[in-house]
C-alpha positions as CSV (number, residue, x, y, z in Angstrom):
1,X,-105.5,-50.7,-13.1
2,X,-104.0,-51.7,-9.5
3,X,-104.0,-55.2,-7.9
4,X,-105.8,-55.5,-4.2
5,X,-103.2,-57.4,-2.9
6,X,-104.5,-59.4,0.6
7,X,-101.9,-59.6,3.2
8,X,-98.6,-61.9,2.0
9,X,-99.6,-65.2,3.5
10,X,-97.3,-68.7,2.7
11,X,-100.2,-70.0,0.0
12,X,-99.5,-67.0,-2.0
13,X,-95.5,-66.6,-1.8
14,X,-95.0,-68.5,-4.7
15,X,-97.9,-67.0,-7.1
16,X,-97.0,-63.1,-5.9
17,X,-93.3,-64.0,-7.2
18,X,-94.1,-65.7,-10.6
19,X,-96.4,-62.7,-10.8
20,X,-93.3,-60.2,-10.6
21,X,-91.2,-62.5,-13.2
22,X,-94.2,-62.4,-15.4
23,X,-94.6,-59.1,-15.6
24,X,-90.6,-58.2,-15.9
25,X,-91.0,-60.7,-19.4
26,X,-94.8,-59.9,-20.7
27,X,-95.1,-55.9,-19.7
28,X,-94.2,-55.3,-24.1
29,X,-97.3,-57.2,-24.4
30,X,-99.6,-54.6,-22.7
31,X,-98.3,-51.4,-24.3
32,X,-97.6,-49.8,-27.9
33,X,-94.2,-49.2,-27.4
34,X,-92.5,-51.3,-29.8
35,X,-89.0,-52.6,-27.7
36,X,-87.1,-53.7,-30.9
37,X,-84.4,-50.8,-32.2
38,X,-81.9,-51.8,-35.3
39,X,-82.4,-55.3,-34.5
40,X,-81.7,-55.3,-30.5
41,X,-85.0,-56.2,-28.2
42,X,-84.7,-53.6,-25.3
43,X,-87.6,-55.6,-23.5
44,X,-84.9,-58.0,-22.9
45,X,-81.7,-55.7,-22.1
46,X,-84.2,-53.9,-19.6
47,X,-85.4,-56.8,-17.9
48,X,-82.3,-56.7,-15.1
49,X,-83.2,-53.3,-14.2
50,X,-86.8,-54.3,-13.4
51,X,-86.3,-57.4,-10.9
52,X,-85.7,-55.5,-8.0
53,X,-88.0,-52.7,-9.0
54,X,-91.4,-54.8,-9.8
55,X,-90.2,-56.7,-7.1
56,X,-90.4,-53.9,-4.7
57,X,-93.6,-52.4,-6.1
58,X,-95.3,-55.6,-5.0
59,X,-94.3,-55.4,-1.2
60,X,-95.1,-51.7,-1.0
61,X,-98.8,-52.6,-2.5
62,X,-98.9,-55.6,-0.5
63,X,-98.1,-54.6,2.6
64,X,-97.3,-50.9,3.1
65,X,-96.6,-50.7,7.1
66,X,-93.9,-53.6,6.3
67,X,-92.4,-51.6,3.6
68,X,-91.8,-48.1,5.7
69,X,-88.5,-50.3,6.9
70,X,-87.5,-50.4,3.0
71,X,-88.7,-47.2,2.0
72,X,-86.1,-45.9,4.5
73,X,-83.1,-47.1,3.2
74,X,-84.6,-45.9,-0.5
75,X,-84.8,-42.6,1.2
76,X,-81.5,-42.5,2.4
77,X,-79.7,-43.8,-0.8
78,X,-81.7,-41.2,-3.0
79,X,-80.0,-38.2,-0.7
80,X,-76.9,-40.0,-1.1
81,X,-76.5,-40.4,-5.0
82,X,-79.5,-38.0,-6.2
83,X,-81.1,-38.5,-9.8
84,X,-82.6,-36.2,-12.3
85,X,-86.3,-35.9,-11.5
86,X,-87.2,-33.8,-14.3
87,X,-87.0,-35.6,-18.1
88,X,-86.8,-32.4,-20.2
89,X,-82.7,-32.4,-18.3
90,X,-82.1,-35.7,-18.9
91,X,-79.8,-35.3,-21.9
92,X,-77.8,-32.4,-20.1
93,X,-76.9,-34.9,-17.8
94,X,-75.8,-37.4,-20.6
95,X,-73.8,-34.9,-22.3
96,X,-72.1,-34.9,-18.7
97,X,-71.3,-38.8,-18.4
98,X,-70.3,-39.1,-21.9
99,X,-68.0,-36.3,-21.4
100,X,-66.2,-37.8,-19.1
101,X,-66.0,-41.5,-21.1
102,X,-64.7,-39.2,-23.7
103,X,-61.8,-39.1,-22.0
104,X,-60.4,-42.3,-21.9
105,X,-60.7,-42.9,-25.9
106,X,-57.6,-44.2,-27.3
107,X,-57.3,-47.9,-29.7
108,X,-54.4,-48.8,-30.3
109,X,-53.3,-51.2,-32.8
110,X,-53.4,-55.2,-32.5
111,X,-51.6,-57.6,-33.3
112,X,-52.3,-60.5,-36.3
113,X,-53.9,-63.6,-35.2
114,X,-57.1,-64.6,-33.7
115,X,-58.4,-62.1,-30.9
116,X,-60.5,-62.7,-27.6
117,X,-62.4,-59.8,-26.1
118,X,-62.9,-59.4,-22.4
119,X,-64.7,-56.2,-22.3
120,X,-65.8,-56.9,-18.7
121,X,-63.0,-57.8,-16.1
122,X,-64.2,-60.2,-13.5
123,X,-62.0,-61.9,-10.9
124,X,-63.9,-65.8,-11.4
125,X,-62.3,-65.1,-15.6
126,X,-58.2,-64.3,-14.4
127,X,-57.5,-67.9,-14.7
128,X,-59.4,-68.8,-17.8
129,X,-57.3,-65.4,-19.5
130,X,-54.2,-66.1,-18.0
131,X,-54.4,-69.7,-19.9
132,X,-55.7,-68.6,-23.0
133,X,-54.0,-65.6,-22.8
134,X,-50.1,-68.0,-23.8
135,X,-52.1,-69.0,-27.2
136,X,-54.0,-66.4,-28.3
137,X,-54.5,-62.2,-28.5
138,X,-56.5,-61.5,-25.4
139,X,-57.4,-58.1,-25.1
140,X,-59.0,-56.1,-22.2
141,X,-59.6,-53.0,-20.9
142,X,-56.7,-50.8,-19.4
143,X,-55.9,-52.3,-15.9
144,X,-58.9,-54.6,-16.1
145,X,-56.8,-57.8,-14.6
146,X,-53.6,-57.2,-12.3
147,X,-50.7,-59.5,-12.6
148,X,-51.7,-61.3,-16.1
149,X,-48.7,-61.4,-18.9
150,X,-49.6,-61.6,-22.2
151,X,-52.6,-59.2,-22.6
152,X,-53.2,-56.3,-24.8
153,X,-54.8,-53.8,-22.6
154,X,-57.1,-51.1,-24.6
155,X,-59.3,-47.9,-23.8
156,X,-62.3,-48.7,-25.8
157,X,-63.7,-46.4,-28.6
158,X,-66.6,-44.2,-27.6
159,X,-69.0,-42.7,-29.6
160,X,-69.7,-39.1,-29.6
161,X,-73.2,-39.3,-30.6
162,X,-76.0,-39.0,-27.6
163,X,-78.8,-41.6,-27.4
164,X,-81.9,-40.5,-28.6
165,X,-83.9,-39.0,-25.7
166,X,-87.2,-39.6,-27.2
167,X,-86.0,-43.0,-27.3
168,X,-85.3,-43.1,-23.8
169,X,-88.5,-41.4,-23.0
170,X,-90.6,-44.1,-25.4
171,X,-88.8,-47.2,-23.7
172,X,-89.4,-45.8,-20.1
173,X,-92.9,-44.8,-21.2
174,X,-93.9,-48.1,-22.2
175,X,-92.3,-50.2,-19.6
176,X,-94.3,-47.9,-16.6
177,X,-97.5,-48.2,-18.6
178,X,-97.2,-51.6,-19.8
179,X,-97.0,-53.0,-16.1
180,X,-99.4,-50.5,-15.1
181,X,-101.8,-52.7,-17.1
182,X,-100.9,-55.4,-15.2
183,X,-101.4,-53.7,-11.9
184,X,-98.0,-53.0,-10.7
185,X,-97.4,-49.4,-10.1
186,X,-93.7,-48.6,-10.1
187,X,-92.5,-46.5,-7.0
188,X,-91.4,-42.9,-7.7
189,X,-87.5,-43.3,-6.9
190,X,-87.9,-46.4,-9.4
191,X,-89.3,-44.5,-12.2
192,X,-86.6,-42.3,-11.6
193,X,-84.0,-44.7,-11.7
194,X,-85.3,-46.8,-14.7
195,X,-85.5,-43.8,-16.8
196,X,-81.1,-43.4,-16.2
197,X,-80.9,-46.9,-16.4
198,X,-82.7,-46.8,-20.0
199,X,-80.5,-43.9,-21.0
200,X,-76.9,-45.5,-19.6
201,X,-77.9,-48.7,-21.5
202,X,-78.4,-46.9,-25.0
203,X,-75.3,-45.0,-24.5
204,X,-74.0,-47.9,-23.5
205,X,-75.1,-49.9,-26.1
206,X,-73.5,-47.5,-29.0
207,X,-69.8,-47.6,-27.4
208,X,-70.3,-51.4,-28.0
209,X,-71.3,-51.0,-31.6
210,X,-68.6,-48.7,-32.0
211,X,-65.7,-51.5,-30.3
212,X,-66.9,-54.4,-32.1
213,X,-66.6,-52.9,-35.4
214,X,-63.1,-52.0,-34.8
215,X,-61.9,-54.6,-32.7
216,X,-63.9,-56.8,-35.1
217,X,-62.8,-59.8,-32.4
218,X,-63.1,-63.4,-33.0
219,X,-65.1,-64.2,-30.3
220,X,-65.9,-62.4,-26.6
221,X,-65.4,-63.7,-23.2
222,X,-68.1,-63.0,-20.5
223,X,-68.6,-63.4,-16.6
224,X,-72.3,-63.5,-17.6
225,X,-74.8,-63.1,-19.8
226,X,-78.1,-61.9,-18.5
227,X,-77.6,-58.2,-16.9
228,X,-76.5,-54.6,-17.8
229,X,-73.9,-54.5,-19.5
230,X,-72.9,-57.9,-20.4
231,X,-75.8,-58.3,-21.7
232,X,-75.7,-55.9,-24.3
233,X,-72.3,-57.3,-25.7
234,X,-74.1,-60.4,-26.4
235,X,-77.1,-58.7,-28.2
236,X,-74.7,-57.0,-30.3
237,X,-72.0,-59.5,-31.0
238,X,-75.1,-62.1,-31.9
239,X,-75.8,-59.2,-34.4
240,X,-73.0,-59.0,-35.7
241,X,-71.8,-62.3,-36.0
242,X,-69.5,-62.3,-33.5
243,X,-69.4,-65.6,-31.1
244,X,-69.9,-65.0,-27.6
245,X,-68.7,-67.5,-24.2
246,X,-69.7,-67.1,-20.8
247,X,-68.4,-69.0,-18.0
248,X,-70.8,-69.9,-14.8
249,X,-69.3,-67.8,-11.8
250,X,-71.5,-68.6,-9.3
251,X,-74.6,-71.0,-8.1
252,X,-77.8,-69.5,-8.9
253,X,-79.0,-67.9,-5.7
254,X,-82.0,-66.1,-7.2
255,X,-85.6,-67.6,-8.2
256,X,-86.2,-66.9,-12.5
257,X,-83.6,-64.5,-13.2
258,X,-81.1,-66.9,-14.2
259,X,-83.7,-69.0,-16.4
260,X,-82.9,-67.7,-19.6
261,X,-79.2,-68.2,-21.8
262,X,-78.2,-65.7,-23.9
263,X,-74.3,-66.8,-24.6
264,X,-73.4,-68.9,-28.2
265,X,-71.1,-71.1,-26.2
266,X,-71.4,-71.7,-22.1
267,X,-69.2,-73.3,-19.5
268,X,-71.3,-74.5,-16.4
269,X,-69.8,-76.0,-13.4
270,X,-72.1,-79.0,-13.2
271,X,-75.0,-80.5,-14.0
272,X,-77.6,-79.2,-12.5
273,X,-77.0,-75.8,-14.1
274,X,-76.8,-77.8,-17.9
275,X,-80.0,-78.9,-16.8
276,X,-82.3,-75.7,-15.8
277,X,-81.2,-74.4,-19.0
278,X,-82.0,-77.0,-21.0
279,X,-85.3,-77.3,-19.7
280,X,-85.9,-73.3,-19.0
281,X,-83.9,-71.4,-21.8
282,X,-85.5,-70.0,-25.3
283,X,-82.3,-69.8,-26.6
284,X,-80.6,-72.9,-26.9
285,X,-76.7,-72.7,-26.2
286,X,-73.8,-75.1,-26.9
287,X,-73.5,-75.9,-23.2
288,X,-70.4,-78.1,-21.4
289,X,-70.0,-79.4,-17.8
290,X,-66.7,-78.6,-17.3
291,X,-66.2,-77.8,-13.5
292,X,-65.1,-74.2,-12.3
293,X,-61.4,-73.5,-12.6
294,X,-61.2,-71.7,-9.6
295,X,-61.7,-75.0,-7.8
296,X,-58.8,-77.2,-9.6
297,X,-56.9,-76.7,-6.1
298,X,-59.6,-77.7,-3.7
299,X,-60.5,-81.3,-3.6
300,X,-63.6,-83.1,-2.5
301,X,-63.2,-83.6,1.7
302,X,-62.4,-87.0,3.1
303,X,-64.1,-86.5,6.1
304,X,-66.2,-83.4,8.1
305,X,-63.9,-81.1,10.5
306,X,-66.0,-80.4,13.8
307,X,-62.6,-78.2,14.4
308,X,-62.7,-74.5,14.7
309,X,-63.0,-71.5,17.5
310,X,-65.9,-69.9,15.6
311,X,-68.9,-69.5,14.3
312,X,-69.3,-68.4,10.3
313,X,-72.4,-66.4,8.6
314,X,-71.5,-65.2,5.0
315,X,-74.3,-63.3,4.2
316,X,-75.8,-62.7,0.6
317,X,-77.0,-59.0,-0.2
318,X,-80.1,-57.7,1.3
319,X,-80.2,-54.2,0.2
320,X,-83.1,-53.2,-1.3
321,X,-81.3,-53.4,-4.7
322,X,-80.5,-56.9,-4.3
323,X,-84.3,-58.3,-3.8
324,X,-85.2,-59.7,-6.5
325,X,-88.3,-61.4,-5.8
326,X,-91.3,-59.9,-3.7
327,X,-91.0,-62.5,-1.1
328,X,-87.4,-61.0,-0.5
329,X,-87.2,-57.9,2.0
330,X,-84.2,-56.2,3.1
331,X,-85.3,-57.0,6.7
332,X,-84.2,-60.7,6.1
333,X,-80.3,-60.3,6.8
334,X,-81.0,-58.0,10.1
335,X,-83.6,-61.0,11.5
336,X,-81.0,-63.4,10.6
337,X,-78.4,-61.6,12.6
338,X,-80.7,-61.1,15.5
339,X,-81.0,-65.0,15.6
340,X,-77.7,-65.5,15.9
341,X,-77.3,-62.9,18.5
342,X,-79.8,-64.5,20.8
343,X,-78.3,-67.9,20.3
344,X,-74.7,-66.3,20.8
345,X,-76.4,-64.7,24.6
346,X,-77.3,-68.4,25.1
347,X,-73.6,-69.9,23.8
348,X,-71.2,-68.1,26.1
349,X,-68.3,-69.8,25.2
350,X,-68.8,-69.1,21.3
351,X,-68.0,-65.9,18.8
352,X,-69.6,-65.2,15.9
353,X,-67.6,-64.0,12.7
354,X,-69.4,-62.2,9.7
355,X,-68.4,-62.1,6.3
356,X,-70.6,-59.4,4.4
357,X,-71.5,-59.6,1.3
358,X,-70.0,-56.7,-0.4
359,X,-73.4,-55.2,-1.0
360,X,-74.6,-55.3,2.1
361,X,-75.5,-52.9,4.8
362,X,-72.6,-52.9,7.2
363,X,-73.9,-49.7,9.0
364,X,-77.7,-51.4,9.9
365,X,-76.0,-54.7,10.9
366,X,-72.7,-52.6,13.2
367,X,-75.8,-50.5,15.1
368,X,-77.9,-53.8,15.9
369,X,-74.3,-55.0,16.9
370,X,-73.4,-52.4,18.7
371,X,-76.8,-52.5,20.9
372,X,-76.5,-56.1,22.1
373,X,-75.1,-57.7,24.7
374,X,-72.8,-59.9,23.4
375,X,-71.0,-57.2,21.1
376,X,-68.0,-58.1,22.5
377,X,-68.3,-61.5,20.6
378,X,-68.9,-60.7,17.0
379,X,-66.7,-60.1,14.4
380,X,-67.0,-58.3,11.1
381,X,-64.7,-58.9,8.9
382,X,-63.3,-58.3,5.4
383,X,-60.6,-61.6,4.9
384,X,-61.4,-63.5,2.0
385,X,-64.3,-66.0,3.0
386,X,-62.2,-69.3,2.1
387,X,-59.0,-67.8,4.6
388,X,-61.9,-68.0,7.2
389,X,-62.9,-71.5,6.6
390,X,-60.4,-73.6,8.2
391,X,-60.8,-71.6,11.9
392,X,-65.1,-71.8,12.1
393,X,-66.4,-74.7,13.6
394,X,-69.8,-74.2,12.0
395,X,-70.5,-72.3,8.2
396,X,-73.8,-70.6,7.8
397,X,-74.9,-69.9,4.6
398,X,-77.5,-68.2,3.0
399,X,-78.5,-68.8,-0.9
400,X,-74.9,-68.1,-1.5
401,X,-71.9,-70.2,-3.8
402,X,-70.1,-69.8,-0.1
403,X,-72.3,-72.8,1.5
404,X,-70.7,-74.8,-1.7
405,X,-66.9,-74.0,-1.1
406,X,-67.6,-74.9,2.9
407,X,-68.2,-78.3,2.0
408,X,-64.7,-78.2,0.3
409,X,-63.6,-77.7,4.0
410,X,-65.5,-80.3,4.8
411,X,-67.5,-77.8,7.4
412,X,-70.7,-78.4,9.4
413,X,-73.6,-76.0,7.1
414,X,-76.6,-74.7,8.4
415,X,-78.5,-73.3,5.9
416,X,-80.0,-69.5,6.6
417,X,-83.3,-68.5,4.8
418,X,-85.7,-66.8,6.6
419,X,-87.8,-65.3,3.3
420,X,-91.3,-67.2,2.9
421,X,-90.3,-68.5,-0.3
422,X,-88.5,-72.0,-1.1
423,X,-85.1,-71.8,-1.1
424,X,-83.3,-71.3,-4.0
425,X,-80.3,-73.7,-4.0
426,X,-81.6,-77.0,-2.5
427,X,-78.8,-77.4,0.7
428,X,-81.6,-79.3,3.2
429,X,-82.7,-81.3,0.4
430,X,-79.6,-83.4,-0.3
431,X,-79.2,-83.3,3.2
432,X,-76.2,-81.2,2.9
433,X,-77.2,-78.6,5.4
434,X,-78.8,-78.4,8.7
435,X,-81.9,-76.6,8.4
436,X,-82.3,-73.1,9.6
437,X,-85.3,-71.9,7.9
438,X,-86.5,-69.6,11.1
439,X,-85.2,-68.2,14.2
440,X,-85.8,-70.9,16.5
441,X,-84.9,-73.4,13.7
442,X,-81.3,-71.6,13.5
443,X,-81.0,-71.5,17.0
444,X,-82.0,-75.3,17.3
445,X,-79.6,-76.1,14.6
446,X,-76.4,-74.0,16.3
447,X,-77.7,-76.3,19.8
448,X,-77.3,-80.1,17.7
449,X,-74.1,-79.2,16.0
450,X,-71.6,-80.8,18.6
451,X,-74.4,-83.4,19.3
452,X,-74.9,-85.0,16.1
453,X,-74.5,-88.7,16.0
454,X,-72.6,-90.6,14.0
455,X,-75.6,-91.4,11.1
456,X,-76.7,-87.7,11.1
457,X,-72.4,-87.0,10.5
458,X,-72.7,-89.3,8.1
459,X,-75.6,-88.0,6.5
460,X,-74.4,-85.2,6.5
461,X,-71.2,-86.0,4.4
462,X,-72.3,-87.9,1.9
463,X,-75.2,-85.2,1.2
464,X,-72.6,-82.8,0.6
465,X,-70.1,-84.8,-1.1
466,X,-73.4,-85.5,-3.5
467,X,-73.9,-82.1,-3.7
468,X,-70.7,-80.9,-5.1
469,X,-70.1,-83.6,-7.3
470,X,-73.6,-82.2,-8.8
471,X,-73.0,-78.5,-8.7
472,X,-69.4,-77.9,-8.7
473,X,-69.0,-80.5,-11.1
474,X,-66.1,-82.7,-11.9
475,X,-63.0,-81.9,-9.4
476,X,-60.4,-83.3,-10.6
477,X,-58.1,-80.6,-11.2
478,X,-59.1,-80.3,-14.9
479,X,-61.2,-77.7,-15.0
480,X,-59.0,-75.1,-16.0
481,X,-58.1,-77.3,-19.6
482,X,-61.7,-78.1,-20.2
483,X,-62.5,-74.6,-20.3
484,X,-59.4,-73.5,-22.5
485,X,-59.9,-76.1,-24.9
486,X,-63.4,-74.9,-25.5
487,X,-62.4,-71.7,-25.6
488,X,-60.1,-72.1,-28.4
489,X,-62.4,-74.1,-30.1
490,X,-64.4,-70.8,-30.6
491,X,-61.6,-69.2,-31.7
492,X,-60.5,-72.1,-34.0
493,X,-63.1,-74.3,-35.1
């Protein structure tokens, strides 16, 4: 079965894109394969590898001349990092990777007392560890956080046994067929890639069987809960009885994928984040509004700043693995960019500074640099994005937690989104962010920024004053102590 998909029009944006997220949740209802292994659903555990790849099928079937510009950067990441074509040398090549985890086994012994796991280092957790870190064991991978006291660092336990291939070879099976049924035919590199991706996460999965039942921790502390391989600790630990707390470390800047909670115990910034799960999540977490840590030293601005020498894009990914949604093309960042280069040609006295995302194409964006006029203007840069803030007269932001911590600076924001989809966090609507939904809308909005009158500046700040009080939550310089006291109210109930 195949879908005739008529060319991508505005009326069907939103449909085509609940189409994909439908099929990423529903494909186990359209094949035999039976998703559920000793008590783990892999329908679920697999559905972060499929959003980009359903995704992606969609555009190619929807509009194949607009997809050659994707398919080329597909091309030239498959020479780069090649992939096992063939399925009867799959498990050669997971003999390989587990040989080399092999060599990193070593658990050491632990001291008494109540013990929080952090199998996953991310830099949003180093202050929530570092706190709870004075009360309690915390222990983490070997050189998981830099310049922490207190923390028993660990190489994990590994298993020596391989996942079964006809396992692998059953899931992958049914996942190709089962949204083959509902017309979405997976592109060859993807079919390719899912089938490693199936195999990594059952490997995976067994190393955490193996740690929790020797660690046997109190509870586990997570970045997130929702992808590969966080995810798996939570499936496991909920098996095993093992509590498991995730702390919000970003806005949501994706349509769907961020519905479901999957976490016992979750710290969310504010309330709007409390709210979509409540109203969008099967499983129900115990959920508080406690603010982000990483934000008890900014306070909410007094005033905007119109100062600054610069202007500021932070740009989310637009690789091909970072579009999630069909209405999402890799194309997006590059048109951005060649917006802001025309209204740079037509600003002579400005400069524009870039701060990539890390997953982003420097190499496309440095060539469409490079062939422009104004080259000598723009910036790309590698600083931390809030060193950055205090010298740009004007912030653009995509869907990104970076138009959030502008406001901080009390910065002009225009908001960038030039995919035909709404939006995902809602910067225009609380009137928070100039609107920059096309070219010539971006280019207007980088023209009114040193004319705005005094009720559009005021506008302005009060919309994004509202706005972080809603999604950064409570800033009062508590944060951090909300979060620990939760935490060790896992640990000690």
């Amino acid at each position: 079965m195949s879908l005739d998909f008529p060319p991508l029009s505005d009326s069907l944006v939103a449909d085509r894109d609940r189409l994909a997220w439908n099929a990423i949740c529903n494909w186990s209802k359209h094949t035999q394969t039976n998703p559920i292994d000793d008590g783990i659903d892999y329908a679920e555990l697999t559905r972060c590898f499929l959003w980009d790849k359903v995704a992606r099928a969609i555009r190619r079937q929807s509009n194949p001349q607009q997809f050659e510009f994707e398919q080329a950067l597909l091309d030239r990441r498959s020479q780069i990092f090649p992939l096992v074509r063939h399925p009867n040398r799959l498990k050669s090549w997971l003999k390989r990777s587990l040989t080399f985890l092999q060599t990193s086994q070593d658990a050491r012994s632990l001291p008494a007392g109540k013990i929080l796991y952090v199998p996953c280092p991310h830099p949003t957790l180093q202050t929530a560890v570092s706190a709870i870190a004075r009360s309690f064991t915390v222990v983490t991978p070997q050189g998981g956080f830099k310049d922490v006291l207190g923390l028993h660092p660990i190489r994990p336990p590994l298993p020596s046994d391989l996942p079964n291939v006809e396992h692998v070879e059953s899931l992958h099976h049914g996942i190709v067929t089962g949204l083959q049924e509902l017309g979405i035919e997976l592109i060859e590199q993807d079919a390719i890639a899912l089938r490693h991706q199936i195999a990594q996460l059952l490997l995976r999965t067994g190393q955490i069987e193996a740690e929790l039942s020797i660690l046997r921790p109190d509870a586990i502390l997570l970045f997130a809960d929702n992808h590969f391989p966080v995810q798996s600790y939570v499936f496991v630990a909920r098996k095993k009885g093992i509590p498991t707390i995730m702390l919000q470390h970003g806005l949501d800047c994706e349509h769907y994928c961020l519905d479901e909670a999957y976490a016992d115990v979750i710290s969310v910034w504010g309330t709007s984040r409390l709210q979509r799960y409540q109203d969008q999540s099967t499983w129900k977490p115990t959920i508080q509004v406690n603010g982000n840590p990483d934000y008890d030293r900014l306070t909410l601005p007094e005033n905007l700043d119109f100062s600054g020498s610069y202007w500021l894009w932070a740009t989310r990914p637009h690789c091909p693995e970072k579009c999630y949604s069909p209405s999402r093309t890799p194309q997006e960042g590059i048109q951005i960019l060649e917006a802001l280069l025309t209204a740079l040609a037509q600003s002579p006295n400005s400069r524009l500074v870039i701060k990539p995302h890390p997953m982003d194409d420097l190499a496309l964006y440095q060539s469409y640099i490079e062939s422009h006029s104004v080259e000598d203007r723009v910036s790309i840069v590698s600083e931390s994005v809030r060193s950055l803030f205090p010298d740009a007269s004007v912030v653009i932001s995509e869907d990104s937690t970076i138009g959030l911590e502008a406001m901080f600076f009390g910065k002009v924001l225009i908001h960038a989104h030039f995919a035909p989809s709404e939006p995902v966090i809602p910067l225009v609507q609380y009137n928070a962010a100039l609107v920059g939904y096309s070219s010539k809308l971006l280019q207007t909005a980088l023209q009114e920024v040193d004319h705005l009158s005094e009720a559009q500046q005021q506008q302005l700040f009060s919309g994004q004053r509202r706005f972080l009080q809603e999604y950064a939550g409570i800033c009062d310089g508590q944060a951090q102590k909300r979060v620990t006291a939760m935490i060790q109210t896992v640990l000690e109930p």
